[in-house]
C-alpha positions as CSV (number, residue, x, y, z in Angstrom):
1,X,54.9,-171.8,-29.0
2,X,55.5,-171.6,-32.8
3,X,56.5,-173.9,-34.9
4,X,60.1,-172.3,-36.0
5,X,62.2,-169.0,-35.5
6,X,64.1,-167.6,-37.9
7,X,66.5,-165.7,-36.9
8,X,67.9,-162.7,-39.2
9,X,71.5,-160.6,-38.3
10,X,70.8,-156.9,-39.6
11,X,73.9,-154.9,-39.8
12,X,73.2,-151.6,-42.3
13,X,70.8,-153.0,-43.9
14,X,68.2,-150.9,-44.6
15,X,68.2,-151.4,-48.6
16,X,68.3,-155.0,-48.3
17,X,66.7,-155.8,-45.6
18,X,62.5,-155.7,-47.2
19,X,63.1,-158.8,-49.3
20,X,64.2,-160.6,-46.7
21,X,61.6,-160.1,-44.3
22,X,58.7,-160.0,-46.4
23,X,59.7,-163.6,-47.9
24,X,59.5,-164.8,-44.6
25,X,56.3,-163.1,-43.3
26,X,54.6,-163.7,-46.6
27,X,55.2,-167.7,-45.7
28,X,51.9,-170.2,-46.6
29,X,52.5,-171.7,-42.9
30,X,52.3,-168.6,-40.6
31,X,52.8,-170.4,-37.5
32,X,56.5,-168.8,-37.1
33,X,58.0,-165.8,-35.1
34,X,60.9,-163.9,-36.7
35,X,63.9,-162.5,-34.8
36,X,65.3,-159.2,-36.3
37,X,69.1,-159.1,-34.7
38,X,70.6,-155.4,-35.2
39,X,74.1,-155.7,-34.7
40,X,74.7,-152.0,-33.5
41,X,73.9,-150.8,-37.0
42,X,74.7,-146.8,-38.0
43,X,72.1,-146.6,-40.6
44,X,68.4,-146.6,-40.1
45,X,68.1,-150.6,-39.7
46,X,66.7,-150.5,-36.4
47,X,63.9,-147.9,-37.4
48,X,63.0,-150.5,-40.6
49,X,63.1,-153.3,-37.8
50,X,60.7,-151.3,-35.5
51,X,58.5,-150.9,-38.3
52,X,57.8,-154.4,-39.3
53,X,57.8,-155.3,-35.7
54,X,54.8,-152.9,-35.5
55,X,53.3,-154.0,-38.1
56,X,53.2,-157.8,-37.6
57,X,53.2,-159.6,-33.9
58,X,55.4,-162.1,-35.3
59,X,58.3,-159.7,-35.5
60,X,60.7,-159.5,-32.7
61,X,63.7,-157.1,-32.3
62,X,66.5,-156.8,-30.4
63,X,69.3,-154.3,-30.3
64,X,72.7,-155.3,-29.3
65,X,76.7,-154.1,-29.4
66,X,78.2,-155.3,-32.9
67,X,79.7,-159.4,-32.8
68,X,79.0,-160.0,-35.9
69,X,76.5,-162.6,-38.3
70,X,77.6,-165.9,-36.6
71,X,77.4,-163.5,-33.0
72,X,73.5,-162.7,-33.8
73,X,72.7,-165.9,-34.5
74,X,73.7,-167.3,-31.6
75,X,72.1,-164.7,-29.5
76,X,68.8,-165.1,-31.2
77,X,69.2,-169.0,-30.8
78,X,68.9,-168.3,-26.9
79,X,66.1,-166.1,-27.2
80,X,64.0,-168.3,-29.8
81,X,60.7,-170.2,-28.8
82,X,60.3,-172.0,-32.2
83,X,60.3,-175.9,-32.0
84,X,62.6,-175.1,-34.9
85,X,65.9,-172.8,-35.9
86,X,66.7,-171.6,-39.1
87,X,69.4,-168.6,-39.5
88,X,68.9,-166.3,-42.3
89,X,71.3,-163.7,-43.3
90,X,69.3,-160.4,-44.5
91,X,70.3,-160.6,-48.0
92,X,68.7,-163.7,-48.7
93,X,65.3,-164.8,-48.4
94,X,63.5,-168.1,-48.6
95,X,61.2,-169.6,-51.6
96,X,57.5,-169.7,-51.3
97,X,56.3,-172.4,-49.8
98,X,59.7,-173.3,-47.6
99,X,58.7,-172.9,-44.9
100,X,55.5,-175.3,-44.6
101,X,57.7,-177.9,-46.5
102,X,60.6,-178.1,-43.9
103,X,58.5,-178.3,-41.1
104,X,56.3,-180.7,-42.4
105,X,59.1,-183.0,-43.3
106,X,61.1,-182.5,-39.7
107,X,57.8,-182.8,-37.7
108,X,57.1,-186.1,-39.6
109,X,60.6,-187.6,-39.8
110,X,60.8,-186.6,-36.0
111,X,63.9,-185.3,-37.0
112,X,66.8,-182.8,-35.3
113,X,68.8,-181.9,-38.5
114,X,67.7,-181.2,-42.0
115,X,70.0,-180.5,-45.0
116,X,69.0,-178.7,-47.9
117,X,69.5,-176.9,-51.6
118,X,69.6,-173.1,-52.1
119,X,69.7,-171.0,-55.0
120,X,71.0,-167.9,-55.9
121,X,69.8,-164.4,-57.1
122,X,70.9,-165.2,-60.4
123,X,68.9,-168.6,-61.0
124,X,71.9,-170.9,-60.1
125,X,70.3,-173.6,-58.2
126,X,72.6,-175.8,-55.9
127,X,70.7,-179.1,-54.9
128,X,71.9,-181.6,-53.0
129,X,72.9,-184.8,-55.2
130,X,70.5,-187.1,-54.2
131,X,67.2,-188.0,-56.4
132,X,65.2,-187.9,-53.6
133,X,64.4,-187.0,-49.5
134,X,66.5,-189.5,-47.2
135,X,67.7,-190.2,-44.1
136,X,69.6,-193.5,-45.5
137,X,72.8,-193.4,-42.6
138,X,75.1,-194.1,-45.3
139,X,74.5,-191.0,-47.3
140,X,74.3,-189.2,-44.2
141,X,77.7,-190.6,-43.1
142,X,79.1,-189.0,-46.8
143,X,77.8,-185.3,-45.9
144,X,79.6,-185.7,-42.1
145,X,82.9,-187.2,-44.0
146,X,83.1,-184.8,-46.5
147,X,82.7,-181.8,-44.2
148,X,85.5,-182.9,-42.2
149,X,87.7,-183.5,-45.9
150,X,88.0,-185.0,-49.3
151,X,88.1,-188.4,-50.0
152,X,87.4,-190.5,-53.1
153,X,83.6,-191.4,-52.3
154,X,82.7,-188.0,-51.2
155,X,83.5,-186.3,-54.9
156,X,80.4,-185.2,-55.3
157,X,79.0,-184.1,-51.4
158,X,82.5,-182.1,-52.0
159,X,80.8,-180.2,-55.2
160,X,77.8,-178.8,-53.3
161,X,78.4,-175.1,-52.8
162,X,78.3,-173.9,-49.2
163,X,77.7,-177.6,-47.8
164,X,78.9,-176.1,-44.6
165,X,76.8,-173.2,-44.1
166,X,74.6,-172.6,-41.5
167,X,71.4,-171.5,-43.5
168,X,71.4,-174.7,-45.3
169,X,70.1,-176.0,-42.5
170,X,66.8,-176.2,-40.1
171,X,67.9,-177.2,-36.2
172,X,65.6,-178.8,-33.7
173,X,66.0,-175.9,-31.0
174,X,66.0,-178.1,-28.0
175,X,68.1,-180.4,-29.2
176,X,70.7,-177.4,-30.6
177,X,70.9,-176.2,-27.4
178,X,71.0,-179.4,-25.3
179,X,74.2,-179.9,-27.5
180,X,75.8,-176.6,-26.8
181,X,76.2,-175.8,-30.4
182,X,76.9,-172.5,-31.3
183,X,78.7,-170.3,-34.0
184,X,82.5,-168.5,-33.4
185,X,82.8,-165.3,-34.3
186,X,85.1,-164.8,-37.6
187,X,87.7,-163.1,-35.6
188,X,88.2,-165.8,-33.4
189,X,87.8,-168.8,-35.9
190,X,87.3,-169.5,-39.7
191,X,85.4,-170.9,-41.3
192,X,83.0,-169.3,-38.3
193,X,80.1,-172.1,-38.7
194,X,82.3,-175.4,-39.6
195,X,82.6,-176.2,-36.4
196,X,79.0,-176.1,-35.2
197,X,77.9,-177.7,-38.6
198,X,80.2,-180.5,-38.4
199,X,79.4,-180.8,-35.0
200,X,75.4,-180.7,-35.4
201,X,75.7,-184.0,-37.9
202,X,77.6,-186.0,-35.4
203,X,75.6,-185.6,-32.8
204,X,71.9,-185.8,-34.2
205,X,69.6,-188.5,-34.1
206,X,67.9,-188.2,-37.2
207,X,69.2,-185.9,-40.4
208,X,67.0,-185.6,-43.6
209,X,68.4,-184.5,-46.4
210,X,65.9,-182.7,-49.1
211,X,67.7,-182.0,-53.0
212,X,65.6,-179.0,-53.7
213,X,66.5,-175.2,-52.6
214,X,64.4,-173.4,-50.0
215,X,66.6,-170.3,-49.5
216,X,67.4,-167.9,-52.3
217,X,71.3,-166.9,-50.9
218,X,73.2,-163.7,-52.3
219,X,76.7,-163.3,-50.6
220,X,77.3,-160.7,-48.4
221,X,79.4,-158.0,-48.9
222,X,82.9,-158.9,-46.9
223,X,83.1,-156.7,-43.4
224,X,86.2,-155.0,-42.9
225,X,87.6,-155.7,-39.4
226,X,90.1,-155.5,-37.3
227,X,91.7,-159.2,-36.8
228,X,93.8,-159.9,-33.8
229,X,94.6,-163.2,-35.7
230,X,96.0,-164.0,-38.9
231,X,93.9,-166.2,-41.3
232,X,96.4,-169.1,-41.1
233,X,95.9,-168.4,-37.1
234,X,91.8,-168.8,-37.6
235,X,91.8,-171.4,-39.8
236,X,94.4,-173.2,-37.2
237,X,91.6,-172.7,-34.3
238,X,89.0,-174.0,-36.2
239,X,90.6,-177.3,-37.3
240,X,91.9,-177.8,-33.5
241,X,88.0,-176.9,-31.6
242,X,87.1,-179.8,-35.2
243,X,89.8,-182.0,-34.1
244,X,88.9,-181.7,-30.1
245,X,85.2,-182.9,-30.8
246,X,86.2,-185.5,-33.2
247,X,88.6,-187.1,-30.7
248,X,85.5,-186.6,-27.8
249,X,83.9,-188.9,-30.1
250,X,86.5,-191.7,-30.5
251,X,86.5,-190.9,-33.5
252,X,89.4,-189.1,-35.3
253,X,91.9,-191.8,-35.8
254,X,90.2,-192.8,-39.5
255,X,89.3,-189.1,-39.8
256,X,92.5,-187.4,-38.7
257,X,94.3,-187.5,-42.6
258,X,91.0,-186.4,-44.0
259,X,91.2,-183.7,-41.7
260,X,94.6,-182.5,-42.4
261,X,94.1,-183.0,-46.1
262,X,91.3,-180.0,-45.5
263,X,93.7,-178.1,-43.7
264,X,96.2,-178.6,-46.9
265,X,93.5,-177.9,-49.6
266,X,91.1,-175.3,-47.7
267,X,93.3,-173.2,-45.0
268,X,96.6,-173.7,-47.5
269,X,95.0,-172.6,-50.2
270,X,93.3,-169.7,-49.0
271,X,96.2,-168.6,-47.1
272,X,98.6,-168.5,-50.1
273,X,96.6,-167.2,-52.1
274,X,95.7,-163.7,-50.2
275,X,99.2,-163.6,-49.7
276,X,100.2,-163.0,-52.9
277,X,96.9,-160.8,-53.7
278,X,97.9,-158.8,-50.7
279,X,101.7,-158.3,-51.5
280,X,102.1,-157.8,-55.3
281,X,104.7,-155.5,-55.3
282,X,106.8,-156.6,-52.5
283,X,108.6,-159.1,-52.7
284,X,110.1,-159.5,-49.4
285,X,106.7,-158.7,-47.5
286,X,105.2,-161.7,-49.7
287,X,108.0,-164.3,-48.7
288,X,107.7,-163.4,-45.2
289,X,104.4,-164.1,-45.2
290,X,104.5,-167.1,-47.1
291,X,107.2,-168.2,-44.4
292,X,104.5,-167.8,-41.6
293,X,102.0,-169.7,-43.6
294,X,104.3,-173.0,-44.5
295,X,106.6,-173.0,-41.5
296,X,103.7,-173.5,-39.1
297,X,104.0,-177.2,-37.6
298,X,99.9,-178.0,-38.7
299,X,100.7,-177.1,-41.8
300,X,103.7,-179.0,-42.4
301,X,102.3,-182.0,-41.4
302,X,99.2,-181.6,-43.8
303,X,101.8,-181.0,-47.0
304,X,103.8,-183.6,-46.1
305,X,100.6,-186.0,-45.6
306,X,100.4,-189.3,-47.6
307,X,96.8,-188.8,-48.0
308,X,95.5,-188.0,-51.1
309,X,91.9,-189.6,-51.8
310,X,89.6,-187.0,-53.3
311,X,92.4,-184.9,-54.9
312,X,91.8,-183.5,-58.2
313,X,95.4,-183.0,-60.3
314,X,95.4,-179.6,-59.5
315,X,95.4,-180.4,-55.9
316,X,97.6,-183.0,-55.8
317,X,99.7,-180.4,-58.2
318,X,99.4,-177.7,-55.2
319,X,100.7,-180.2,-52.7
320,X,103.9,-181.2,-54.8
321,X,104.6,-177.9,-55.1
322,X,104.4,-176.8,-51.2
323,X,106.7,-180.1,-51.0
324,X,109.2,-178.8,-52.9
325,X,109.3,-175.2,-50.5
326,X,111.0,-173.0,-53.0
327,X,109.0,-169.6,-52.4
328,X,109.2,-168.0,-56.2
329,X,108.1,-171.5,-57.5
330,X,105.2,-171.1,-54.9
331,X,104.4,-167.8,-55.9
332,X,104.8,-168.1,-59.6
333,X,102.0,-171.1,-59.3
334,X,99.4,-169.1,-57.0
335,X,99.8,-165.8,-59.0
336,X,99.0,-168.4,-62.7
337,X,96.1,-170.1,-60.7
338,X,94.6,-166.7,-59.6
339,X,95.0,-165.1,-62.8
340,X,93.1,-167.9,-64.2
341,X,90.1,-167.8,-61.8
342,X,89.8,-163.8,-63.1
């Protein structure tokens, strides 16, 4: 049995998809398999996967109808043998040397979560602020608060890029799957992974965290879908399956204004802001939408929330605002605040 699978969606990704894989075969602890996901591609990924499944034993492929990244990764998760998970999207790769390091550090910390760094194609590295490895329960308790919201001593868990991704991480498999965790699909839910990542911190045993970056991570480009649901509609879902598990836990009393202080700042925010990107030039389409977005009862009760630790002045700016519900003040504030992020 090896020691970890990684598990890599490929969806037309024949350009990008050499990097990937050789960082990860090219690994100074070989004791891995790798799980090559094609997602019902219509390019020649699944001939590229073939080949490097011929040409290393490590290399497993599968072929299945197109659900998406979070969709592979949960079908590879079932199909792994690795003591160890790690999910990879196909245009990243991991650093030299990551992979002995994490395993190392799990195996001897006898540990079922580990958080990380990454870094990006462009030199940007992202560590985690912390001088050193630790499983200190108080600093852990900080990365599971701020995933579920701001608050004052959070700040700077709230400034780590992508804190709630899902390649960030490395996942005991037994224990992943003894927990039922598992990744929605972005049609269904968003953000797709928040749930499961928010879920995997409550319920392990032992979490390391490690400052330094393992994963070199490039952003995919966005896949156009269908969506049956609206984005306020997927961002609603995700905070209720949050909200379920939290109250599971007896838990979500002290966490429930956190929580809808998230919803304000991360689901409001979003929301309003593709809806005026999407409906510059009319008028009428835009305050309809806009409607939808601030008459819907979760959202009401997140603007008109006392809670406010955490808040920048912007923030508590963009809450004032929403308070006040006059839609060409709303607009004139999102169309200045995207202007200024171009």
């Amino acid at each position: 049995m090896p020691a970890l699978s990684v598990i890599v969606p490929v969806y037309n990704g024949e350009e990008k998809l050499n990097p990937c894989v050789e960082s990860i075969l090219k690994q100074s602890n070989p004791d891995l398999e790798l799980l090559l996901i094609n997602d019902d591609s219509n390019d020649r990924s699944l001939e590229f996967c073939h080949q490097f499944e011929r040409q290393d034993s490590r290399v497993t492929v599968y072929d299945k109808p197109h659900g998406g990244k979070y969709d592979c990764f949960n079908f590879g998760a079932v199909r792994a043998r690795g003591d160890y998970l790690l999910f990879l999207p196909s245009e990243s790769r991991l650093m030299e040397g990551a992979v002995k390091t994490l395993i190392f550090c799990a195996q001897k910390e006898k540990a079922d979560l580990l958080l990380f760094g990454e870094a990006t194609v462009a030199g940007e590295k992202f560590s985690l602020p912390i001088g050193k490895d630790t499983s200190d329960p108080k600093i852990c308790e900080l990365v599971q608060n701020a995933l579920v919201g701001p608050g004052t001593r959070e700040q700077e868990w709230r400034k780590v890029k992508g804190l709630d991704s899902p390649w960030r991480r490395l996942y005991r498999r037994e224990w992943f799957l003894e927990n039922h965790l598992h990744f929605f699909k972005e049609t269904e839910l968003f953000p797709p992974a928040r749930p499961a990542v928010i879920m995997a911190h409550y319920s392990a045993h032992k979490t390391v965290l490690l400052p330094e970056s393992f994963i070199i991570f490039q952003e995919a480009p966005i896949e156009i879908s269908e969506q049956k649901k609206s984005l306020i509609e997927r961002y609603q879902a995700c905070f209720e399956v949050v909200a379920d598990f939290l109250k599971q836990q007896h838990i979500y009393e002290h966490l429930e204004k956190r929580h809808l202080a998230w919803f304000l700042l991360e689901a409001g925010k979003s929301c309003l802001e593709e809806a005026v990107k999407s409906s510059l030039e009319n008028r009428e389409k835009l305050y309809d939408r806009l409607k939808k977005i601030l008459r819907t009862p979760l959202m009401i009760r997140a603007i008109q929330s006392d809670f406010q630790d955490g808040f920048s002045r912007t923030e508590k700016r963009m809450q004032r605002i929403l308070r006040i519900n006059h839609f060409h003040l709303i607009e004139s504030y999102f169309r200045y605040h995207i202007r200024s992020m171009t």
